[in-house]
N, C-alpha and C positions, 0 to 999 in steps of 0.2 A: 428527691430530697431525703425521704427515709435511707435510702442505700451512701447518699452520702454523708448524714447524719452519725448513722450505725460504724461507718467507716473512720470517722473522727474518736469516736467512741474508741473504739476499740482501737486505733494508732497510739490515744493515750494511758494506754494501759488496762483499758476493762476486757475482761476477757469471759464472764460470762453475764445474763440477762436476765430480769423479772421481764415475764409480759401477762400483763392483765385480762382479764376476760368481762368486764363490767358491764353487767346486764339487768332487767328488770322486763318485765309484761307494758312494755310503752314503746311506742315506736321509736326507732333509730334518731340520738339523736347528734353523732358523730363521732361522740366517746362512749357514751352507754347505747350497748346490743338491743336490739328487742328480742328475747329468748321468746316469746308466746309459743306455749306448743312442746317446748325442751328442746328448741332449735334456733338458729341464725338463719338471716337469710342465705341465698346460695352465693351471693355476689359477697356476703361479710365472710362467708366459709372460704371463700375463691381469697378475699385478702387474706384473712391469716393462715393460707399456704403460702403467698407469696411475701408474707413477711416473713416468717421461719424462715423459708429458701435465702431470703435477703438476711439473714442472722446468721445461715451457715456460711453463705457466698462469703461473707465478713470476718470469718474464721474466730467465728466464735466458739468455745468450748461446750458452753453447756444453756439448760434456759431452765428457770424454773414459770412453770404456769399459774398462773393464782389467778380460780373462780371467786370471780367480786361482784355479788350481787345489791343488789342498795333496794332501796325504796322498798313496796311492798314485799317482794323477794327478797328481802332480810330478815331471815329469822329472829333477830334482833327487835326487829319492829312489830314484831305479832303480837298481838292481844290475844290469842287462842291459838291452836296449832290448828295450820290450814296443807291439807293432804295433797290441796292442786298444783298448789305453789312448789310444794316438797317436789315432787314427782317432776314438773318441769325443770326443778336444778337438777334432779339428777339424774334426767332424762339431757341436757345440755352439755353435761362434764362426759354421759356414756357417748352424745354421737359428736362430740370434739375430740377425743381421746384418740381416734384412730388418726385424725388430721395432726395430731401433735405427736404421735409414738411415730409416723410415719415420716416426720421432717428431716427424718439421717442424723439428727443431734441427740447428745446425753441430756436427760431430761427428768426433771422429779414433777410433780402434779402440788401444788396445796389447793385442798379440794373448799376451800373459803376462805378467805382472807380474815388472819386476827380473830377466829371464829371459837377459840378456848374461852369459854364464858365468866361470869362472874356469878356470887353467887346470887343475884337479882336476876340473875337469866335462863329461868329454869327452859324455856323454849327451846333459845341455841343449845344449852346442852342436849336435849332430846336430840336435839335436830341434827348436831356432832355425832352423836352414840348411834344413830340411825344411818346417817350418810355415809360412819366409817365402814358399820356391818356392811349396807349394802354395795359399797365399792370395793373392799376385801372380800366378799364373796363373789362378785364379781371379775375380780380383774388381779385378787391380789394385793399385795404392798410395795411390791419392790420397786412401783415409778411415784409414790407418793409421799410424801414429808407429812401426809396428815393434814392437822389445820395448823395454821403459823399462830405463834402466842406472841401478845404482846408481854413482854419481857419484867411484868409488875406481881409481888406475891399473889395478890388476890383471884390472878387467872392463872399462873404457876399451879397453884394448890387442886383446880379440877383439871388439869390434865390427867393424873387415873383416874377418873370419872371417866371422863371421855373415850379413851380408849381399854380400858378394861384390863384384859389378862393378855391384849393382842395389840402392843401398841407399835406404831410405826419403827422401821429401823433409824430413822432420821429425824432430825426435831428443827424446826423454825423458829428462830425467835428474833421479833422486833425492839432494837434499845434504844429509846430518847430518854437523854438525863430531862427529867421536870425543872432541874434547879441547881445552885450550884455546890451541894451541899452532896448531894447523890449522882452521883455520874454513872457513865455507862458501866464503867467496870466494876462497880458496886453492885449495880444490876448483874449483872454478868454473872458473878462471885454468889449472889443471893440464890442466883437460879438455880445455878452449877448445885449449890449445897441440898436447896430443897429436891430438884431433881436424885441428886444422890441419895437421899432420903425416902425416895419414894424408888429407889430400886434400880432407878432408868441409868447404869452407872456404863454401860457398853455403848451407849449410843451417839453418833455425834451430830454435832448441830448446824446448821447454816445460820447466817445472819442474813435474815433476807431486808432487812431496813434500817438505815440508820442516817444523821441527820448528813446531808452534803458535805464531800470532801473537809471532812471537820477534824483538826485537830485533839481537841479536848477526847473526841470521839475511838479517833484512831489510837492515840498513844494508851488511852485506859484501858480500852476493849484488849488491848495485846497485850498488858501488865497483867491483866486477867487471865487472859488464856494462858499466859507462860507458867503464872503462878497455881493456878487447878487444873494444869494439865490436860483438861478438856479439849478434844480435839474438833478443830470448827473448819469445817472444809472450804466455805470462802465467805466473804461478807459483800454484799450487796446495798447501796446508799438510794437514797430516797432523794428527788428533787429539790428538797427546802434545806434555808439553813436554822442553823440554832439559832433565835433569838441573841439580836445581841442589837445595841446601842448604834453602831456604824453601819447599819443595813437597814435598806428602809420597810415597812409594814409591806409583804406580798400584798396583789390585788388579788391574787386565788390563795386561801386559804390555806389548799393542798399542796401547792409547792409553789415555787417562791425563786425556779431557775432557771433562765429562759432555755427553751431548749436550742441545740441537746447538750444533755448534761454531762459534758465532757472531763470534768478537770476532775482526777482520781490521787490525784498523788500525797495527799494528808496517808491516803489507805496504804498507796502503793510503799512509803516510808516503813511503814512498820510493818510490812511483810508478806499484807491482804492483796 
């Protein structure tokens, strides 16, 4: 089913992949891992070799991997900073990394998903400034994107925080317009300006989220990049759509499209 899922996928024009790594200190529960320890099991390590293989078989181009940790394992959710919790994520991203640099695909790392904080979140920033040191000292930068920002000033603005005087060659960022007043390519435009502001003027960016084959989505996002020049090397869509009147309420939350999520061509029009 996945190989022929991935296969649909990719006939109608997707050509590279987010794949998730969702985990937490709780047992397996189909979607979230149980990291306990800074690992999966061997039978979850054994799938996601044979999903990658099943990504390249499918002539895919490239994957980006995004560490998603939830529940107590969200630095987000801490009340204190907790040392055990730390060490197990990044004891799970060091003994994955070889299974993912190893899968023959071009591949970037985002070492937490959406993990550029706010300023209410003095934790996750620790917990960013700490995970970049120790995986740049570790392994380098050149397979990682850093952590993906959601695409709003308020977490724009600690990105130098975050990574210091050593920031990643690549930048991630997630765009859902809120409303119809502000759209993607406003965002887009806002980022563009403050990042340039803050120096990051060489760097290019991925879109690694944005709402379903959306038109609104696709024709702004590309009036933006044509207009600040920013160079975005591809964009990546998210299962849900934008809110609108003619669709009805999802019953998950988090996406909204049954899989798999085949139909690309709002992107594929404007050039993504």
């Amino acid at each position: 089913m996945i190989r022929s899922q991935l296969a649909a996928m990719r006939a109608a024009g997707q050509h590279r992949l987010r794949v998730h790594i969702i985990h937490r200190r709780r047992p397996d529960t189909g979607t979230c891992l149980d990291s306990t320890g800074g690992n999966i099991s061997a039978s979850n390590r054994q799938n996601l070799t044979d999903l990658l293989r099943a990504i390249v078989d499918a002539t895919f181009a490239e994957i980006q991997v995004t560490f998603m940790p939830i529940g107590e394992n969200a630095a987000y959710n801490w009340s204190s900073w907790n040392e055990d919790i730390y060490q197990e994520n990044w004891n799970l991203i060091a003994n994955l990394r070889p299974i993912i640099a190893g899968a023959g695909i071009h591949y970037r790392i985002d070492l937490c998903n959406e993990a550029v904080p706010t300023s209410t979140q003095p934790l996750l920033l620790a917990y960013t400034q700490r995970l970049w040191t120790d995986y740049t000292d570790a392994f380098g930068k050149k397979d990682t994107c850093g952590f993906s920002a959601i695409g709003v000033p308020g977490r724009i603005a600690y990105i130098p925080q975050v990574y210091g005087n050593n920031p990643p060659y690549l930048f991630d960022f997630h765009f859902y317009r809120r409303n119809a007043v502000v759209d993607e390519g406003d965002m887009f435009t806002t980022a563009h300006n403050m990042m340039n502001q803050f120096g990051y003027t060489n760097q290019g960016w991925t879109i690694g989220e944005a709402f379903f084959d959306d038109l609104t989505a696709a024709r702004t996002l590309r009036e933006a990049i044509d207009s600040t020049g920013r160079t975005v090397y591809y964009l990546l869509q998210w299962p849900v759509r934008a809110p609108r009147i003619d669709f009805p309420a999802p019953t998950c939350p988090d996406a909204s499209v049954s899989p798999p999520p085949v139909d690309f061509g709002a992107y594929i029009a404007q050039g993504f």
